[in-house]
C-alpha positions as CSV (number, residue, x, y, z in Angstrom):
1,X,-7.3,-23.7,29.6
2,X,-4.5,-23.4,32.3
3,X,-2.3,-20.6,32.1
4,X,0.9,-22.6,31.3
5,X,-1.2,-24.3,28.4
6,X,-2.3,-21.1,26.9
7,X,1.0,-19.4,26.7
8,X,2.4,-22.4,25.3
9,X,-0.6,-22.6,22.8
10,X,-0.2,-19.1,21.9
11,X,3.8,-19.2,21.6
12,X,2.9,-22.2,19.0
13,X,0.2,-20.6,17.2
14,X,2.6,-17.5,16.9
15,X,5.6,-19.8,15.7
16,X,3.5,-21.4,12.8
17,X,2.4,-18.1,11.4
18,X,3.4,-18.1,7.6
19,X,6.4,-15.7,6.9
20,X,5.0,-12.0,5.8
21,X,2.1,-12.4,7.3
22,X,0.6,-9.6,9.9
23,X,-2.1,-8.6,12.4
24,X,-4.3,-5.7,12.6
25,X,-4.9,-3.9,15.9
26,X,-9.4,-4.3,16.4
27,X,-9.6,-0.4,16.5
28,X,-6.9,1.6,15.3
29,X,-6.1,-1.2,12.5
30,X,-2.4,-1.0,12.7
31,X,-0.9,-3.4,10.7
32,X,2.6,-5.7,13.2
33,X,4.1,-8.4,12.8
34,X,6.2,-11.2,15.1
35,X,9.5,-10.4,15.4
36,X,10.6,-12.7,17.9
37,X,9.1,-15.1,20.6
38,X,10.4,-15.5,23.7
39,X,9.9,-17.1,27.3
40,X,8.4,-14.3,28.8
41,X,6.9,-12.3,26.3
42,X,6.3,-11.8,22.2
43,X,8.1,-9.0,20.3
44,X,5.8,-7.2,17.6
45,X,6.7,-5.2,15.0
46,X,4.5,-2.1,13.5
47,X,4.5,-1.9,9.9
48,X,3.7,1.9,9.6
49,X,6.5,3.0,12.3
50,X,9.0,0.1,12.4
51,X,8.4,0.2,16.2
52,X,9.2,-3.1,18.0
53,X,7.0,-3.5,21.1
54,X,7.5,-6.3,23.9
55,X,3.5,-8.0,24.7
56,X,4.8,-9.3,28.0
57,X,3.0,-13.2,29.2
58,X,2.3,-11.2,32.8
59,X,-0.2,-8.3,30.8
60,X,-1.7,-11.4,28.7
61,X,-2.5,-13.5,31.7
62,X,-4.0,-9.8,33.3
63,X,-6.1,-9.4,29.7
64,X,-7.2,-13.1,30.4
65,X,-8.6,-12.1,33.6
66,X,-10.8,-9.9,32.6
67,X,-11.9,-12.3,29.3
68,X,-12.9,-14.4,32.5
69,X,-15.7,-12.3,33.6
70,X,-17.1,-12.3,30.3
71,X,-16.5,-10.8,27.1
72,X,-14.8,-7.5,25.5
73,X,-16.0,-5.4,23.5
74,X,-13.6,-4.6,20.4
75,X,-14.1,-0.4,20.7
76,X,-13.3,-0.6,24.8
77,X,-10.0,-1.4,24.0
78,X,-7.1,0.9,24.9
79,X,-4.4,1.6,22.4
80,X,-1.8,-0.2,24.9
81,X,-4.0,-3.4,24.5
82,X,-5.0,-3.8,21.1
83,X,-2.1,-6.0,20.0
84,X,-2.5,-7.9,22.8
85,X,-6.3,-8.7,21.8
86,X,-5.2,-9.4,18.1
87,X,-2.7,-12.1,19.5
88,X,-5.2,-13.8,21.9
89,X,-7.4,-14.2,19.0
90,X,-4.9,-16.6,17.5
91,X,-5.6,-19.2,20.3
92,X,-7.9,-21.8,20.7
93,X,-9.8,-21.0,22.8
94,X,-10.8,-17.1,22.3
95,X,-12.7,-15.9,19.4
96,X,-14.1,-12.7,18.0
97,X,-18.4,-12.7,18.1
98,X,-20.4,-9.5,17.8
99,X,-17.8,-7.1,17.8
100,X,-16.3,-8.7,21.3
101,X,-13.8,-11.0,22.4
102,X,-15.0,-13.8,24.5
103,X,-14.0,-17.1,25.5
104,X,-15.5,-19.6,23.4
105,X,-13.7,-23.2,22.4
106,X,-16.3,-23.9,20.1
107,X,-16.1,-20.7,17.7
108,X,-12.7,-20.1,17.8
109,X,-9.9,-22.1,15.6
110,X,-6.4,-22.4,16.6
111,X,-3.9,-20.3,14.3
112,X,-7.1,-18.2,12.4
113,X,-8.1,-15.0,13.6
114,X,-10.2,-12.2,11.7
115,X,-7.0,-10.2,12.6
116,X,-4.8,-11.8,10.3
117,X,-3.4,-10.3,6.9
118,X,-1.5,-12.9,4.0
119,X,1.6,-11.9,3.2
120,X,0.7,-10.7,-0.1
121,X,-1.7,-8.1,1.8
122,X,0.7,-7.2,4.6
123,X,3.4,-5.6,2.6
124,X,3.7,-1.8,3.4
125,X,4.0,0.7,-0.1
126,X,7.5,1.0,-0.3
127,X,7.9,-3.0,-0.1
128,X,5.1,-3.1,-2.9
129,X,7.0,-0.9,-5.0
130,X,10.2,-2.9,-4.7
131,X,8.7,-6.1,-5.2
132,X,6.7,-4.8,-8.2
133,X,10.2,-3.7,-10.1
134,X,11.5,-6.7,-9.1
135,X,9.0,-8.4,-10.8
136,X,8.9,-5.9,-13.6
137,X,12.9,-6.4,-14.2
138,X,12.3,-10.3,-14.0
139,X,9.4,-10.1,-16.5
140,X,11.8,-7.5,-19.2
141,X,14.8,-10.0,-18.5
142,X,12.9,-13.1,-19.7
143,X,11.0,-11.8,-22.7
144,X,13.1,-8.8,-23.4
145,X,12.5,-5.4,-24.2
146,X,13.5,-4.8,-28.1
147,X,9.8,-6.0,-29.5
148,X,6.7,-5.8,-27.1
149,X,5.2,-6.8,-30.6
150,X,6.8,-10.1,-30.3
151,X,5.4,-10.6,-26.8
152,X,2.5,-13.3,-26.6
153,X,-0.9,-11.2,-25.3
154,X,-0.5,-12.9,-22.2
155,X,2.5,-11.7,-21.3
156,X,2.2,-8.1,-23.1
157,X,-1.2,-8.0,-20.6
158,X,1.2,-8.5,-17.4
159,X,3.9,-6.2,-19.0
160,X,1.3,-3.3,-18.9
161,X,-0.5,-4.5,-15.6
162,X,3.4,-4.4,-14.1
163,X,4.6,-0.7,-15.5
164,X,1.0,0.3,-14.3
165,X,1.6,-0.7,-11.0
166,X,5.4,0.4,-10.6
167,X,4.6,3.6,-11.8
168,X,1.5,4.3,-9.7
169,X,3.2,3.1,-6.6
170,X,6.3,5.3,-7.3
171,X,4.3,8.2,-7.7
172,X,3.0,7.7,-4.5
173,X,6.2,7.8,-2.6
174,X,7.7,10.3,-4.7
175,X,5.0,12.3,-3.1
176,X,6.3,10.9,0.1
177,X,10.1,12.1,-0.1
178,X,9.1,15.4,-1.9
179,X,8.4,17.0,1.2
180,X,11.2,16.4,4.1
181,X,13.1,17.0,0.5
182,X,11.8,20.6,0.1
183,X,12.4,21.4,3.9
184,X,16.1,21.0,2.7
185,X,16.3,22.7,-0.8
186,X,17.0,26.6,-0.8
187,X,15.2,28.8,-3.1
188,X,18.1,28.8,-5.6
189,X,19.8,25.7,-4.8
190,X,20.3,22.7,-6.1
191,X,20.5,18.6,-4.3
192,X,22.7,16.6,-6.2
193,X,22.7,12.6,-5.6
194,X,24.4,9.8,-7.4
195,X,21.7,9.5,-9.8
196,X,20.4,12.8,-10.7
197,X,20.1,16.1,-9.0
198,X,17.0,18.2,-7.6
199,X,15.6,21.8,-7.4
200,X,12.9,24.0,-6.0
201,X,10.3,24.7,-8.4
202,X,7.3,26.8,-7.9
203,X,4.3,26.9,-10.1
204,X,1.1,29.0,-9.6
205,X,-2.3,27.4,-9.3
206,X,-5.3,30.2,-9.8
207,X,-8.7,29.5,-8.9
208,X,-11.6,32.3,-9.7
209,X,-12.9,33.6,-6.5
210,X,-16.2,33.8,-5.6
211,X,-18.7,35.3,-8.0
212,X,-19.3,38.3,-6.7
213,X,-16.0,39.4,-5.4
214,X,-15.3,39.1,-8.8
215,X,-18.6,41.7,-10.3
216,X,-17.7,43.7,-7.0
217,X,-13.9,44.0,-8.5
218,X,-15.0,44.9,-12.1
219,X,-17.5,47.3,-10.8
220,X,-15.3,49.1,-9.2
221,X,-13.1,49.9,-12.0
222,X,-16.1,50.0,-14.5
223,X,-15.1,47.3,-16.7
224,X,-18.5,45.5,-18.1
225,X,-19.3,42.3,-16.4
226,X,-20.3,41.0,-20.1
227,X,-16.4,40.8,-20.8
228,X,-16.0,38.0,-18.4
229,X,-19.1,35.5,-18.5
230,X,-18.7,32.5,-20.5
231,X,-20.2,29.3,-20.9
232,X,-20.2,27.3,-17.4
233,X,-19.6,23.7,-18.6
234,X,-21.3,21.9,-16.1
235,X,-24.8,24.0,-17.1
236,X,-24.2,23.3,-20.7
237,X,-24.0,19.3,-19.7
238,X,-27.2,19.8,-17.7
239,X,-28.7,20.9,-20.9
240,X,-27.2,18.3,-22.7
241,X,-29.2,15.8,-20.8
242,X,-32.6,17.5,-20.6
243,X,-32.9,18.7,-24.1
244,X,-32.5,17.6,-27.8
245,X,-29.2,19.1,-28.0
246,X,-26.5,17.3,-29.7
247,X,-23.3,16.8,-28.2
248,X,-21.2,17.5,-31.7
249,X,-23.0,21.1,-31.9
250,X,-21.8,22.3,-28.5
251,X,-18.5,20.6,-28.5
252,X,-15.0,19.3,-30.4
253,X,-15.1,15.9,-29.1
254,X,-11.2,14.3,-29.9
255,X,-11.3,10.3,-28.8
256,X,-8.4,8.6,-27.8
257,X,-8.4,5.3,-27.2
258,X,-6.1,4.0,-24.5
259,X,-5.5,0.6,-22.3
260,X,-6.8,0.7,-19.2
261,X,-5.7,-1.7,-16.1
262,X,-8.7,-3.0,-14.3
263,X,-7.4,-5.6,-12.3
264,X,-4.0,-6.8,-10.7
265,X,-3.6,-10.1,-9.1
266,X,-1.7,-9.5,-5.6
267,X,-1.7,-13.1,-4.7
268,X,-0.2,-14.1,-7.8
269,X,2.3,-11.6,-8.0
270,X,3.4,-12.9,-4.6
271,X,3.9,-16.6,-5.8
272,X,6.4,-15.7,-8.4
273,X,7.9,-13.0,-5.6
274,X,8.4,-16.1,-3.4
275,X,9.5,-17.9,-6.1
276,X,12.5,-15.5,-6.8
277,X,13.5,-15.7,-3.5
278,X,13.9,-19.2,-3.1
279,X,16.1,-19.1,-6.3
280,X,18.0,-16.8,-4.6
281,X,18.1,-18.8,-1.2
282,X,18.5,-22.2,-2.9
283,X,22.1,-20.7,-4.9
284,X,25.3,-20.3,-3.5
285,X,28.4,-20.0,-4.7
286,X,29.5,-18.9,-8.4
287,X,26.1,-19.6,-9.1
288,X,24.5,-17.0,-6.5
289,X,27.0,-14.6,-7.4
290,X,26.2,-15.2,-11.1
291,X,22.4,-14.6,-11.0
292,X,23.5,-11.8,-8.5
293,X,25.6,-10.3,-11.0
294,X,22.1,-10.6,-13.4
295,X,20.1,-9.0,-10.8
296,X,21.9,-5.9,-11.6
297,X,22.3,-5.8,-14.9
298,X,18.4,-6.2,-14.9
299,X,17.9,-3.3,-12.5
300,X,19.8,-1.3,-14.4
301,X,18.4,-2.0,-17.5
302,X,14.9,-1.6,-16.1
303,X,16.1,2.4,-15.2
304,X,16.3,2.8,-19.1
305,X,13.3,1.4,-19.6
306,X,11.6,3.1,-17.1
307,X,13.4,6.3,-18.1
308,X,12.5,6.0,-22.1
309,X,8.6,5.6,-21.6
């Protein structure tokens, strides 16, 4: 293919890509998506920095070059040239075979590459998080909150699977902010926002040294070693399973019984994310401003929910 008819190709095959969706660089697997195309070059986005980065048509055509003299392997790629690779890959004429990228018509298909990520798979945590409670507060809005009693088991499955997945991916980026936050808290101080306010805590965490630092310790101060051994759990299981001893005679067994979440269905989650947003798109007007108006009052009644479980 020319070198007019492959940028154009690849400036296509680039414009088509579904919205959300992302490439991976081959080695370092960085997620970036296209920003913008433009007549000299494509504009790429990293998911994990929010750096843009121009892939200019001159360093493709130099990348094509050496595709010329045969084929590269995935692992000699430099940094600088990996989202270069993961573009090419979207044209028809260069696929990805044996962990190389070589010029072959035949195996490669124009807008697929092994580099692509849907949309549903793309999204970074935060964006997970905020799509989740958006879903969550959509879900509470339309079968309420009063009676999860009421709820069909259908929907009282997806209310669970939902708070399951908001709360796990909030825990995560609380873990996130919590530590540029202590950089900024005092010892005795206190960081108020508009919801709530903040302040250093310490807690101590003791693990046992090694055995016998501990014997050495209590030697020297002639206290019996007899005072401290106990029974080393992990021993007693090993007897457990060797022997004829019962599990009731070594232990106080309480069960609780509990749901657990096994699965979540991303791509579906997605659908009715897209959907939301085209209601949003489609209304203008009193209307938009109406369902707006909703939006908040459903966010803010998801913070009382989330705040009484």
């Amino acid at each position: 293919m020319e070198t007019e008819s492959f940028w154009d190709d690849l400036q296509a095959q680039c414009e088509r890509l579904e919205p959300g969706v992302a490439l991976l660089t081959p080695v370092s697997e960085r997620a970036f998506g296209i920003e913008s195309i433009e007549r000299d070059r494509i504009v790429v986005q990293f998911g994990d920095s929010g750096e843009e980065r121009p892939l200019w048509r001159e360093q493709f055509e130099v990348f094509l070059e050496r595709l010329a003299g045969g084929s590269v392997p995935v692992d000699d790629l430099p940094p600088s040239v990996e989202p270069y690779a993961s573009v090419v890959t979207l044209s028809a004429e260069y696929a990805v075979e044996d962990d190389a990228i070589t010029n072959d018509p035949e195996g490669a298909a124009a807008g697929e590459s092994p580099y692509l990520i849907p949309a549903a798979e793309a999204r970074t945590p935060p964006e997970r998080v905020r799509d989740d409670a958006l879903l969550l507060a959509d879900h509470l809005e339309r079968f309420g909150m009063d009676d999860p009693t009421s709820l069909d088991t259908e929907s009282l499955t997806d209310r669970y699977v939902l708070l399951s997945d908001v709360q796990r991916g909030a825990d995560r980026l609380r873990r996130e902010v919590r530590e540029p936050l202590l950089e900024r808290l005092g010892p005795d101080q206190q960081l108020h926002g508009h919801f709530g306010s903040v302040r250093r805590t310490t807690r101590e965490r003791r693990r046992t040294k090694d055995e016998e630092d501990v014997f050495d310790a209590l030697d020297e101060r002639g206290i019996p070693r007899e005072w401290v051994l106990g029974i080393d759990r992990d021993k007693l299981d090993v007897v457990l399973a060797v022997t004829d001893l019962e599990e009731d005679e070594v232990y106080d067994v309480d069960e609780q019984v509990y749901a657990q979440k096994t699965t979540t269905d991303e791509s579906e989650k997605y659908s009715r994310l897209e959907g939301l947003a085209n209601r949003l798109a489609e209304l203008e007007g009193e209307d938009g401003e109406e369902l707006r108006d909703e939006l908040a009052e459903i966010e803010d009644r998801l913070e009382e929910a989330l705040s009484a479980g």
